[in-house]
ZAPA-910890 format. One record per residue (C-alpha): residue number from 0; residue in one letter; x, y, z. Coordinates in pm, whole numbers, plus 32768, in hexadecimal, padded with zeros to 4 digits. Example, Ala and Ser with C-alpha at 12.3 -4.5 7.8 and 13.67 -1.06 7.14 Angstrom:
residues 2
@i = 0	aa = A	x = 84CE	y = 7E3E	z = 830C
@i = 1	aa = S	x = 8557	y = 7F96	z = 82CA
This chain:
residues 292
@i = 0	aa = X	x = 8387	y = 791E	z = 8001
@i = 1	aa = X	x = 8359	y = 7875	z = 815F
@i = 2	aa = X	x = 81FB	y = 7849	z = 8228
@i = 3	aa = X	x = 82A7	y = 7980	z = 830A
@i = 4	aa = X	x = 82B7	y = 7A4E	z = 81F4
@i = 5	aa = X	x = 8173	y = 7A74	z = 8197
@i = 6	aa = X	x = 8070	y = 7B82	z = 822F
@i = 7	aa = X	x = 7F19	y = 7BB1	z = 822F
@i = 8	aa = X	x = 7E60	y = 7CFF	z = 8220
@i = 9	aa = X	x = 7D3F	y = 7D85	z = 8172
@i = 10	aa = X	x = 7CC7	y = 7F23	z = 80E2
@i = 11	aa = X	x = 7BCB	y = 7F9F	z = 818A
@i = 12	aa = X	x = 7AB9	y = 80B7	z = 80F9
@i = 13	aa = X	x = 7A22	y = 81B8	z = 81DD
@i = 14	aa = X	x = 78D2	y = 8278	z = 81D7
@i = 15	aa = X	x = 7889	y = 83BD	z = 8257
@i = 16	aa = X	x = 773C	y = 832C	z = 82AB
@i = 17	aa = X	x = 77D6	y = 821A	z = 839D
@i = 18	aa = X	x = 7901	y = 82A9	z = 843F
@i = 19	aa = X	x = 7922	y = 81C9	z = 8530
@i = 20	aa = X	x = 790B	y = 8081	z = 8457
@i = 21	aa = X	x = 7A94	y = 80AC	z = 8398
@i = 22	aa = X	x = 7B46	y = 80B6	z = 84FF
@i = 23	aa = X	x = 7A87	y = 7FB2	z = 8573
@i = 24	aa = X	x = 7AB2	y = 7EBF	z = 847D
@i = 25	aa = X	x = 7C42	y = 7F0C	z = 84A9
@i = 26	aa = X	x = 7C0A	y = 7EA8	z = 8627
@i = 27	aa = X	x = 7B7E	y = 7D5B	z = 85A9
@i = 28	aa = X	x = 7C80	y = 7D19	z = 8493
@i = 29	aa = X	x = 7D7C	y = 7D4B	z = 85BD
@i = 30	aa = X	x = 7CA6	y = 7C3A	z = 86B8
@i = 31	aa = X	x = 7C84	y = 7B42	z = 858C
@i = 32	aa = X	x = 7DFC	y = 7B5A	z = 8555
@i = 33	aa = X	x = 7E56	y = 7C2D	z = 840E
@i = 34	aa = X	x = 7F83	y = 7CE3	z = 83E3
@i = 35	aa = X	x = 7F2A	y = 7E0E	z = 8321
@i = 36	aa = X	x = 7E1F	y = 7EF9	z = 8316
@i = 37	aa = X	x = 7E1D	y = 7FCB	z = 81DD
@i = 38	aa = X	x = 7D32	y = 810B	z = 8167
@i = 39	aa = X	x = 7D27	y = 8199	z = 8001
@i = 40	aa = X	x = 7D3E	y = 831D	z = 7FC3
@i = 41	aa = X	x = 7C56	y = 83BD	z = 7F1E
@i = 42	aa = X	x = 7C4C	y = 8536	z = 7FA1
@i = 43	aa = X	x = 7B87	y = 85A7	z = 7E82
@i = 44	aa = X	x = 7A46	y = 84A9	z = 7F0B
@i = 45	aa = X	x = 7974	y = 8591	z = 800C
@i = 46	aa = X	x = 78BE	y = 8426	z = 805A
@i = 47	aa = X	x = 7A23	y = 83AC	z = 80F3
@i = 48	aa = X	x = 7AAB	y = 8400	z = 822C
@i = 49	aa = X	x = 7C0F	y = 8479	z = 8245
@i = 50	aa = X	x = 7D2C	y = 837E	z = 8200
@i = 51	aa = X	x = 7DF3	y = 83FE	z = 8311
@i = 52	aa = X	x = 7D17	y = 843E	z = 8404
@i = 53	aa = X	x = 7C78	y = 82F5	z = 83EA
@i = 54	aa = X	x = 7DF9	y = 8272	z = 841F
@i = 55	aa = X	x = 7E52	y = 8322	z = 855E
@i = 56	aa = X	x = 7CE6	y = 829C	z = 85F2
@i = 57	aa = X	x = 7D47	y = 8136	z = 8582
@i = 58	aa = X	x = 7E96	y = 8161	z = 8620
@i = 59	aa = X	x = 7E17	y = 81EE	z = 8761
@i = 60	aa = X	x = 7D08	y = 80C9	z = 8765
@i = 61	aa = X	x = 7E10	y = 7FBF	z = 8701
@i = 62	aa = X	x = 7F4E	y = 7F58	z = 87A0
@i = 63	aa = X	x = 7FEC	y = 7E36	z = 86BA
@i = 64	aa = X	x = 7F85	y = 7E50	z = 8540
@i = 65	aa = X	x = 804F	y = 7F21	z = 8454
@i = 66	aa = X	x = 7F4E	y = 8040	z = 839C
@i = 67	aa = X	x = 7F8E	y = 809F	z = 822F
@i = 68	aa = X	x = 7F08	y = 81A0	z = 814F
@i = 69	aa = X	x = 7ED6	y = 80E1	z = 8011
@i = 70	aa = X	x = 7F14	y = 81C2	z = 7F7B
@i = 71	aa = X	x = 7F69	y = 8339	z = 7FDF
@i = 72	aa = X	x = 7F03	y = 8426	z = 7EEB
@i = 73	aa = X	x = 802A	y = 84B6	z = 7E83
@i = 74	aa = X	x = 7F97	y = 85F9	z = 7DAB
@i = 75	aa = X	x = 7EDE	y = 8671	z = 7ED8
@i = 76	aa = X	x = 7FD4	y = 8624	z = 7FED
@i = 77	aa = X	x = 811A	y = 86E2	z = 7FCA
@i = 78	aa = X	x = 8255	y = 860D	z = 800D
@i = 79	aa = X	x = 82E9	y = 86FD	z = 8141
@i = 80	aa = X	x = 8187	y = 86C4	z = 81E7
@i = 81	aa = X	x = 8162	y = 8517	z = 8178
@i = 82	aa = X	x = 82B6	y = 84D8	z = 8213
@i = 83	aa = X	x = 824B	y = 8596	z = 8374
@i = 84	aa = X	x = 810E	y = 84F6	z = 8358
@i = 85	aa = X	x = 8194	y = 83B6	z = 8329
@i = 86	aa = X	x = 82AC	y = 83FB	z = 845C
@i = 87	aa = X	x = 8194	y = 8465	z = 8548
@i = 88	aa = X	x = 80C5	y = 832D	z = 84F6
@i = 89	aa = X	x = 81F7	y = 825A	z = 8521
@i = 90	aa = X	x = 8239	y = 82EC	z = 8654
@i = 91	aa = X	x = 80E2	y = 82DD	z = 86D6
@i = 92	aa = X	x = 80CC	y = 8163	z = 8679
@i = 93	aa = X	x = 8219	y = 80F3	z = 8714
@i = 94	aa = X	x = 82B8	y = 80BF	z = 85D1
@i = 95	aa = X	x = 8153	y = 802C	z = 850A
@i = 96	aa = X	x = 8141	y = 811C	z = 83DA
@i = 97	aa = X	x = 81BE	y = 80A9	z = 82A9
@i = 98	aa = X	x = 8182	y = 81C0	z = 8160
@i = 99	aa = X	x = 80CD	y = 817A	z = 8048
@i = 100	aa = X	x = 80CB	y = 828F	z = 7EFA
@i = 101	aa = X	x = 8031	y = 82B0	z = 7DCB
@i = 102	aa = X	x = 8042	y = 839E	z = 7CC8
@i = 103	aa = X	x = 7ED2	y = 83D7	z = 7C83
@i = 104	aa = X	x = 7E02	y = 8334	z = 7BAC
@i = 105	aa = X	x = 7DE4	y = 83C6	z = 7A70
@i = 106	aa = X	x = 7C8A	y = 83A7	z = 7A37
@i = 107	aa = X	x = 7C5F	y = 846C	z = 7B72
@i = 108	aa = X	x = 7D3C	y = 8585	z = 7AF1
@i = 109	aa = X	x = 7C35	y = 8672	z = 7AF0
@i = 110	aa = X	x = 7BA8	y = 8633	z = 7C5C
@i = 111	aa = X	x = 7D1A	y = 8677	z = 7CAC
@i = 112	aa = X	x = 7D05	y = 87E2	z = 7C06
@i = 113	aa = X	x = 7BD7	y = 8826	z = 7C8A
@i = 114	aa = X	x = 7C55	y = 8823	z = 7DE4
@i = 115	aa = X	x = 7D7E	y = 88D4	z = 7D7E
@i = 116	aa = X	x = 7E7A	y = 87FD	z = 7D37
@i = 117	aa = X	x = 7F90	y = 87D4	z = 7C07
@i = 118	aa = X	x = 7EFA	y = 876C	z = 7AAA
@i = 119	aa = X	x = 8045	y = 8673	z = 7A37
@i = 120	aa = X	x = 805D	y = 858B	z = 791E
@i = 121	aa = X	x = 809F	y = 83F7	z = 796C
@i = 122	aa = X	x = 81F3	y = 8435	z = 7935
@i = 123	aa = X	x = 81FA	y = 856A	z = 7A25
@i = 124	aa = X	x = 814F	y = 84B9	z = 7B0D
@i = 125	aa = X	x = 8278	y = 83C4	z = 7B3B
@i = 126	aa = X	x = 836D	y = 84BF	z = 7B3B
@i = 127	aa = X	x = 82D2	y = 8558	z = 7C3A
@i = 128	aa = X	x = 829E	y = 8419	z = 7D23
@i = 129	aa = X	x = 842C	y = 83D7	z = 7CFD
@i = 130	aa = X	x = 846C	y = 853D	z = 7D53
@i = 131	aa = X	x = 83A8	y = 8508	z = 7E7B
@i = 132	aa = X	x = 8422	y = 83E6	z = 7F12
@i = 133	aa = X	x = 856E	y = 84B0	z = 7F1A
@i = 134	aa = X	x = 84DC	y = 85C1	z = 7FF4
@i = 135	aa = X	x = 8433	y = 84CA	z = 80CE
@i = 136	aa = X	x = 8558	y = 83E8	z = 8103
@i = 137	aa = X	x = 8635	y = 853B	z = 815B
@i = 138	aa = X	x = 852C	y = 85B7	z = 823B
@i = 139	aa = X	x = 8540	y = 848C	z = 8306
@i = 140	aa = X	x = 8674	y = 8413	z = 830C
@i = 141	aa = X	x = 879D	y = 8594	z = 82D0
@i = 142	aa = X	x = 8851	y = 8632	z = 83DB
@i = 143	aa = X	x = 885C	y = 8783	z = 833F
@i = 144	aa = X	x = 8744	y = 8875	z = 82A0
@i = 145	aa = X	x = 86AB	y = 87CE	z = 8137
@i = 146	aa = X	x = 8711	y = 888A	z = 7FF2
@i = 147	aa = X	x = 8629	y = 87EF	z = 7EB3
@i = 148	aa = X	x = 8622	y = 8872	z = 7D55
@i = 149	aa = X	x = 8537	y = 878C	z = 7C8B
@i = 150	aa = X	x = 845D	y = 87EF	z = 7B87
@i = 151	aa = X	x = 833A	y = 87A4	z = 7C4E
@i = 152	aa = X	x = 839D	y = 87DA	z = 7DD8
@i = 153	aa = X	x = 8486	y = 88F0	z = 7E4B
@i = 154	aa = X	x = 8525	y = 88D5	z = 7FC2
@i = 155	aa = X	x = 85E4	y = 89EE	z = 8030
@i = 156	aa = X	x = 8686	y = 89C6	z = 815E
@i = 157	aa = X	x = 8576	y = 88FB	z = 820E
@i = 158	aa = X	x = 85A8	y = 8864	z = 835C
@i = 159	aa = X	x = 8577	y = 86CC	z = 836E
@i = 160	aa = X	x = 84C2	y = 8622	z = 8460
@i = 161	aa = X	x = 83FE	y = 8583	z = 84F2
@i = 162	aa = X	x = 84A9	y = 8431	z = 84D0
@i = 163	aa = X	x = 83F0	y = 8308	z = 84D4
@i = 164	aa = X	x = 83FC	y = 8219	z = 85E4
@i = 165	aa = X	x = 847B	y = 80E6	z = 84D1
@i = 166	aa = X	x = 84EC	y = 80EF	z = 8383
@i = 167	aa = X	x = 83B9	y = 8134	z = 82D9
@i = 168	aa = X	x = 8394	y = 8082	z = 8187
@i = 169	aa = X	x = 8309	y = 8117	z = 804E
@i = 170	aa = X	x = 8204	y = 8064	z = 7F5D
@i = 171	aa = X	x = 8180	y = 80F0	z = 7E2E
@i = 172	aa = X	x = 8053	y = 807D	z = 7D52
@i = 173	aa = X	x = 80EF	y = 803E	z = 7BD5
@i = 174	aa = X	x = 805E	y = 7F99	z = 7AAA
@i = 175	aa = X	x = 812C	y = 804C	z = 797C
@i = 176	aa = X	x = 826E	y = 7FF4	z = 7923
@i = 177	aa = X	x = 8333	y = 8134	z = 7977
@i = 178	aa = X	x = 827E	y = 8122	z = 7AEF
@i = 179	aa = X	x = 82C2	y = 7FCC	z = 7B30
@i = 180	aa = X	x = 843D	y = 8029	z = 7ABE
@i = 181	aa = X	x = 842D	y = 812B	z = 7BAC
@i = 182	aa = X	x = 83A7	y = 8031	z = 7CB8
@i = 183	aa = X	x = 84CE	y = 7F80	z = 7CC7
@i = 184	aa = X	x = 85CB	y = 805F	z = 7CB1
@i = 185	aa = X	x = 851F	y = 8153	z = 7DD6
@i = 186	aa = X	x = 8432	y = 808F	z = 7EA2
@i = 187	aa = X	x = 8440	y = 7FB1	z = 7FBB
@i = 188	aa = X	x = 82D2	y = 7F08	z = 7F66
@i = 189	aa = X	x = 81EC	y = 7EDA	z = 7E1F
@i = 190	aa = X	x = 807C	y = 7ED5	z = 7E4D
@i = 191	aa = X	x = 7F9C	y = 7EA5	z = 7CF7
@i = 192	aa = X	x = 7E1F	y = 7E1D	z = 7D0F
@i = 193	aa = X	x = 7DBC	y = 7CE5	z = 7C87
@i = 194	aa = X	x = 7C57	y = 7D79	z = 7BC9
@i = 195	aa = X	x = 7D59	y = 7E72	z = 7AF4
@i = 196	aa = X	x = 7E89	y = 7D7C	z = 7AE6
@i = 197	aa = X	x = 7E21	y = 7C0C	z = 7AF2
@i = 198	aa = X	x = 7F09	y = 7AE8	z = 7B76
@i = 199	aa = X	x = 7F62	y = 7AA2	z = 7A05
@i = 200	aa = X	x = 7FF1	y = 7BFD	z = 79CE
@i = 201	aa = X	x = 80E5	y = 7BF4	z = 7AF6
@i = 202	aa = X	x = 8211	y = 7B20	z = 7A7A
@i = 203	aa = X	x = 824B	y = 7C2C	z = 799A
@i = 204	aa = X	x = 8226	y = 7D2C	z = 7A93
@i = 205	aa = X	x = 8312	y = 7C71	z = 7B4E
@i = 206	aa = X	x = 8405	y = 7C5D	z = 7A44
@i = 207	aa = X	x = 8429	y = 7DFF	z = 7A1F
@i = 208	aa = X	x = 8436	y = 7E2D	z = 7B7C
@i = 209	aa = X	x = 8555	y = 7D21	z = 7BA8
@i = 210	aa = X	x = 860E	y = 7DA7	z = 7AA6
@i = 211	aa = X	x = 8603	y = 7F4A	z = 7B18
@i = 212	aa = X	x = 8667	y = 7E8C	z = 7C42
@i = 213	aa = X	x = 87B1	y = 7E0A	z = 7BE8
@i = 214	aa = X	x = 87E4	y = 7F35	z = 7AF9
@i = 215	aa = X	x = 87DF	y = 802A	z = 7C37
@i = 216	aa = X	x = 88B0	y = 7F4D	z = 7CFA
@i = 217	aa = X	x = 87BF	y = 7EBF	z = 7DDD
@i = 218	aa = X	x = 872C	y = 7D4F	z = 7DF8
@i = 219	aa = X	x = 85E0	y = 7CF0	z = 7DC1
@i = 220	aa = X	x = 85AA	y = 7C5C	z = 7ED8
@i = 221	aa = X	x = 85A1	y = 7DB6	z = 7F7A
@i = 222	aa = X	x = 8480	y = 7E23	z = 7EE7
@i = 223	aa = X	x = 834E	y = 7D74	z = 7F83
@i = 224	aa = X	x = 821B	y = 7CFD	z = 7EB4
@i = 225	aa = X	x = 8094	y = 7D47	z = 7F12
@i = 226	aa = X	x = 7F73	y = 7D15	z = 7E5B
@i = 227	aa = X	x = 7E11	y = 7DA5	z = 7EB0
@i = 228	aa = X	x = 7D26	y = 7C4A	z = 7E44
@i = 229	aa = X	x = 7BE8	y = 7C73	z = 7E13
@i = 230	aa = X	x = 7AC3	y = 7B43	z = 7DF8
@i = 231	aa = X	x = 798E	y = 7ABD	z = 7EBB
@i = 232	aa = X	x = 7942	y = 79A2	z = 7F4A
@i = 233	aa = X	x = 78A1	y = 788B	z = 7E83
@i = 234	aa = X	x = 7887	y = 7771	z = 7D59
@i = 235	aa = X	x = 7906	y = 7853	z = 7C38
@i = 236	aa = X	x = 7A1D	y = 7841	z = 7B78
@i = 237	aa = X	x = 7B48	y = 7910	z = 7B46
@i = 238	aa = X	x = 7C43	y = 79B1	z = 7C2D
@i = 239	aa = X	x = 7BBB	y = 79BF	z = 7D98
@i = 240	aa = X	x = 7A47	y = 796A	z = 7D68
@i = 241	aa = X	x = 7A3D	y = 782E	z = 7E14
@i = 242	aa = X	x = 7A25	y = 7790	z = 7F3A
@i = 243	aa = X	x = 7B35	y = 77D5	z = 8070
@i = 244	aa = X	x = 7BF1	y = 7698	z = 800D
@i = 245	aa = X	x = 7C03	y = 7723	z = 7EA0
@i = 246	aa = X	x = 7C5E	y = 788F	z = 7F10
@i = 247	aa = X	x = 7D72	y = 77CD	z = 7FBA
@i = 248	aa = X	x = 7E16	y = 7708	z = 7ED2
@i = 249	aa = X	x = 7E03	y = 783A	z = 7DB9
@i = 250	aa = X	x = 7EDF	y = 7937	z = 7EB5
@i = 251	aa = X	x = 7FAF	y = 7834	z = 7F0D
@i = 252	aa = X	x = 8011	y = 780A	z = 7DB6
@i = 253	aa = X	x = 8054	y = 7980	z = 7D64
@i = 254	aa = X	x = 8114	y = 7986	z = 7EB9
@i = 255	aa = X	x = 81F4	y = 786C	z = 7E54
@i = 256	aa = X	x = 81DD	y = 78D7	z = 7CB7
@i = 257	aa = X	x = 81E5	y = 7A4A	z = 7D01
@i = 258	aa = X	x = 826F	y = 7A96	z = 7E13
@i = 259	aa = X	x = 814A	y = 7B4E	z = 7EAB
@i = 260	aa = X	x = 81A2	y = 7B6A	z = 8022
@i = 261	aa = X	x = 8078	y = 7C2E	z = 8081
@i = 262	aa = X	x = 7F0C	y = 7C1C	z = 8024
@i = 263	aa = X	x = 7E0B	y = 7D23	z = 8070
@i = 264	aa = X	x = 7CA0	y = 7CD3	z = 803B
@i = 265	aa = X	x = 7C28	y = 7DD2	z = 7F3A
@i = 266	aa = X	x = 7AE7	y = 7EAF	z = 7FD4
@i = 267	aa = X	x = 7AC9	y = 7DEF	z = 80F7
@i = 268	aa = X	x = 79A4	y = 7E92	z = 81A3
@i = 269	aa = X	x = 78F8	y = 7D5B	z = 8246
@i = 270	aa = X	x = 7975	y = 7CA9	z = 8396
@i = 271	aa = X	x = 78C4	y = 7B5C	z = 833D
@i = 272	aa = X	x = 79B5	y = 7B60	z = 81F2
@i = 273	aa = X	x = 7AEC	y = 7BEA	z = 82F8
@i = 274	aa = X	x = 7A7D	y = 7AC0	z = 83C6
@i = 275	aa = X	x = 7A96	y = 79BF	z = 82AF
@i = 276	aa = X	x = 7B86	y = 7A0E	z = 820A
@i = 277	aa = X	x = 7C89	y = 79F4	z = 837D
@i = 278	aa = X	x = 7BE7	y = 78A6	z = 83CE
@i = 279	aa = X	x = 7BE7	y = 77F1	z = 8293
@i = 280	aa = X	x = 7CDF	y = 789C	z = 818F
@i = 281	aa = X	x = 7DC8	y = 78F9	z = 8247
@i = 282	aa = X	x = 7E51	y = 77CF	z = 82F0
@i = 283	aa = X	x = 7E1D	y = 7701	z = 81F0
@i = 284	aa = X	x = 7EDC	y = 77DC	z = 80FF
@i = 285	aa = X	x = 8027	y = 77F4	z = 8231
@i = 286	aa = X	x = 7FF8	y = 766E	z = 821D
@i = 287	aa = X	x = 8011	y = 7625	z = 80A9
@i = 288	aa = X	x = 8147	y = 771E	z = 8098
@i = 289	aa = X	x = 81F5	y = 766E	z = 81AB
@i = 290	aa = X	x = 819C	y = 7517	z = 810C
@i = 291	aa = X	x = 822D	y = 75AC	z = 7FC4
């Protein structure tokens, strides 16, 4: 891990009351000097605005940071049309998009087949994300019409393209065991969130995704770590409820521990916090890594 290494990003909410307020704040992030601007997926929400559509107004408003869906959901959003999606925002960006997918949350299962879309089991759920990641990839990258016989995607004869503009990387969200296997033997990035998977629980995290890793044939080192960290401000204790110099010194240590290469504040919805958090976290944590 080295000070240039690290990036700083944070997932923003939108409101279909304030519709103006997400692409804003991603104008901001970019002034203040992030590197990512991220937006969760929740199609099933009526009191969200559209994922994608809020991403091709950020990228038409922006012209350096990198936009990320954090994450796609995968159940509603059919690989064939993610991967063009994801080519057209590249292209539209000048090589900014990077892909995040998820599987779907269980617990919103139902939401999901209400609008629709599959009803799978946990374990169908990851078959389906590594079946998908195969379409995608062929979409963007064959030279001749896509053939795909999966048990949960079927291509027959499909043309490719788009291709992005860059070699877009692919993150997933995993907590369980046979995701975070699948992490490392498919994915270019990891991206858990620290109220669901606290700094404690990531060495072993770590650990499975190393090891799919090596098993597949790839190194670690190729699949990049994020974390979504979420806190406030302040004299509490416990991870990220401190003050800036606190916040600091905690995500410098799961940088240099972890290898956590990214951070995205969790819900950031205020630009005071956006504010803070680029003039007193972040170049203190870039100094204590370099100084390490």
């Amino acid at each position: 891990m080295t000070v240039h290494d690290l990036k700083f990003g944070a997932l923003l909410e939108s409101s279909a009351d304030r519709p103006q307020d997400v692409v804003g704040l991603a104008e901001l992030m970019e002034e203040l000097g992030f590197d990512v601007v991220s937006l969760s997926d929740h199609p099933y929400w009526p009191e969200r605005l559209d994922t994608v559509a809020l991403l091709s107004a950020i990228v038409a408003r922006t012209t350096r940071i990198t936009v990320l869906p954090n994450l796609f959901n995968l159940p509603l959003r059919p690989p064939p049309v993610v991967a063009r999606t994801a080519a057209t925002l590249d292209i539209l960006s000048g090589g900014r998009f990077e892909l995040g997918l998820g599987t779907g949350a269980q617990q919103m299962w139902a939401a999901v087949v209400a609008e629709g879309g599959p009803r799978r089991t946990a374990g169908e759920s990851i078959d389906a994300l590594a079946e998908a990641v195969q379409v995608i990839r062929a979409l963007w990258t064959s030279t001749r019409d896509v053939e795909f016989a999966g048990r949960h995607y079927r291509l027959d004869g499909v043309k490719p393209g788009p291709a992005p503009l860059h070699e877009v990387g692919i993150w997933f969200g995993a907590y369980q065991p046979r995701l975070l296997r699948l992490t490392g033997a498919l994915a270019d990035g990891w991206i858990p969130s620290s109220p669901f998977l606290p700094p404690e629980a990531l060495p072993a995290a770590n650990r499975l995704i190393d090891d799919a890793a090596v098993a597949a044939g790839r190194s670690p080192e190729s699949v990049r770590r994020g974390y979504n960290v979420e806190g406030s401000f302040g004299t509490g204790a416990g991870f990220l409820r401190g003050s800036p110099a606190v916040w600091a010194e905690q995500l410098a240590e799961v940088a240099l521990e972890h290898r956590i290469d990214t951070f995205f504040l969790y819900r950031a919805g205020a630009a005071d916090v956006l504010r803070r958090f680029a003039a007193e976290v972040v170049p203190a944590v870039r100094e204590l890594v370099a100084r390490a």
